[in-house]
N, C-alpha and C positions, 0 to 999 in steps of 0.2 A: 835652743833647749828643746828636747826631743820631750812627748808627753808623756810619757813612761816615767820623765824623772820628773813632772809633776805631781805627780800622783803621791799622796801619804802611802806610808808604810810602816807607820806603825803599827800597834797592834789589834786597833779597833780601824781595820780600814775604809768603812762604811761611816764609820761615827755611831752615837747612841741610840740615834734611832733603827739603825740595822741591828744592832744589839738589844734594844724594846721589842722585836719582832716577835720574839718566843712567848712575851708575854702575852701578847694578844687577845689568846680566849681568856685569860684571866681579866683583863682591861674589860672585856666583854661583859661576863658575867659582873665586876663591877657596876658598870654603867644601867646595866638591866636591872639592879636593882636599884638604882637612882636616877633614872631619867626614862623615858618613853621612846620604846622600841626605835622608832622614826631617828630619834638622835643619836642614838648608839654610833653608825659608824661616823659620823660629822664628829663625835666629839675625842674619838679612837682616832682619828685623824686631825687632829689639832693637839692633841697629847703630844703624836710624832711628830709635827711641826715644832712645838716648844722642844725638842728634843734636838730634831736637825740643826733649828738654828740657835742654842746653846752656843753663848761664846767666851764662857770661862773656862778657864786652865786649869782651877780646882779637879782636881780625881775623885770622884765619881766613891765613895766607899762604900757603899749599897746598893748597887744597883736597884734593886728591887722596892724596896724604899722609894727611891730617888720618882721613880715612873710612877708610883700610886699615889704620889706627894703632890706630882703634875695633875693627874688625874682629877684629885681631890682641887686644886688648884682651877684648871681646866671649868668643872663643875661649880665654882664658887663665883668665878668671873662671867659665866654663862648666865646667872640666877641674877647676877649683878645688871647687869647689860638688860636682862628681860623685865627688870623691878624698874631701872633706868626707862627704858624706852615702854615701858606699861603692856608688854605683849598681850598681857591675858585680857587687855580691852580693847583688841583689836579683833574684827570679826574678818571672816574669809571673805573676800571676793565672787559673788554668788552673779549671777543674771536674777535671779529671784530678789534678791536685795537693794540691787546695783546695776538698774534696768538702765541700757543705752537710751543716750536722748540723740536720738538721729534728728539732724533739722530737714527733715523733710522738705518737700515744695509744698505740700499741704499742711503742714505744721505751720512755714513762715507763713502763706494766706491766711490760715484760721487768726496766728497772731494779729496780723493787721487790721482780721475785719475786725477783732476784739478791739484792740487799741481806738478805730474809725467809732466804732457804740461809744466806746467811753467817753472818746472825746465831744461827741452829738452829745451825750446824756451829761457832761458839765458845763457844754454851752446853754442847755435847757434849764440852769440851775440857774438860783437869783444871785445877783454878782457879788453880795455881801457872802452865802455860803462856798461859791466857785473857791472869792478869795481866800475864805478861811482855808477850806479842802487844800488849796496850794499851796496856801503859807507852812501850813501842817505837813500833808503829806509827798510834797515835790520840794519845798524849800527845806523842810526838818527841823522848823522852827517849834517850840516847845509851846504846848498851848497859853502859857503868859503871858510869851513873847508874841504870839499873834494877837492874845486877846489886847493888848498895850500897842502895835501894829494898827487895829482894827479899831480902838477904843471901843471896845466892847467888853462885857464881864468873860474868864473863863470858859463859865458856865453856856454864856451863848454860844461861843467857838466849837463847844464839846457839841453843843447841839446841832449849831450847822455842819459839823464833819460828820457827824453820827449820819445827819438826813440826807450828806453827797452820798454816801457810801451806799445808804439805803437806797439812792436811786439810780446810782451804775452799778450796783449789785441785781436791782431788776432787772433792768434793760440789759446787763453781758448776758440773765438766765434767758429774757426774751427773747433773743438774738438767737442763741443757744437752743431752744428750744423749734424756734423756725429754721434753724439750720437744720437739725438732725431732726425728725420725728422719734426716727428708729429706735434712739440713744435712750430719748424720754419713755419709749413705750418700755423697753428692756429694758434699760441699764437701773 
């Protein structure tokens, strides 16, 4: 079969969307007063989309109707889709916002020597607070369950994690602080 006799020949031989073409600056002006410059032509082209791939056999008795219907259509599913997937709390992609964390070779050193303090600064700690600090915050046991663990009250749990914290919170700043002068004097 030769492609010539593939081809329609009826009387819309493009289809509706080549017959939508003339509407165009009308679909434009539409859209400009209902959505933001930027989407005007995205959504002028998904109009002719829903038009090309059209696959009912019903006749068309309005043209013009029919495409501002889409239009209107087009626009409803869009506001859908943006409600759906919550666009309007989605912020841009900035470098100011969304600073790259490159792992450096001086980034993984500094982490180490950090981790090296902390772990000298809870072997320095007395073994009844080490455990609590563990039970709490490396195991994720809820302070009842370590105070019950530990036979001790809450109360004392809360105290000895408060005073781990309090003292690898010194020591990473004193660490911190003999690393970098610079940081301390400026930063």
């Amino acid at each position: 079969m030769a492609w010539a006799e593939t081809t329609r020949t009826d009387e819309e031989p493009e289809g509706l969307a080549f017959a939508s073409l003339p509407f165009q600056p009308a679909l434009r002006a539409f859209f400009g007063r209902r959505a933001e410059a930027h989407e005007i032509d995205d959504l002028i082209q998904e109009v002719l989309l829903r038009m090309h791939s059209r696959r009912s056999s019903v006749e068309i008795a309005n043209l013009p109707s029919f495409i501002f219907q889409t239009a209107t259509n087009v626009l409803l599913d869009r506001r859908r889709r943006e409600t759906v997937r919550r666009a309007s709390a989605h912020c841009e992609l900035q470098e100011i916002l969304h600073p790259r964390d490159d792992l450096s070779p001086e980034r993984i050193l500094q982490a180490k020597q950090e981790a090296s303090v902390a772990v000298e600064a809870l072997k320095a700690l007395s073994p009844r607070t080490r455990a609590a600090f563990v039970l709490i915050r490396f195991e994720g046991l809820s302070y009842k369950a370590a105070a019950t663990r530990l036979g001790i009250s809450v109360s004392a749990v809360e105290k000895h994690v408060t005073k781990a914290l309090r003292v690898v919170s010194t020591r990473l700043q004193e660490s911190d602080e003999r690393r970098s002068p610079i940081r301390r004097t400026f930063g």
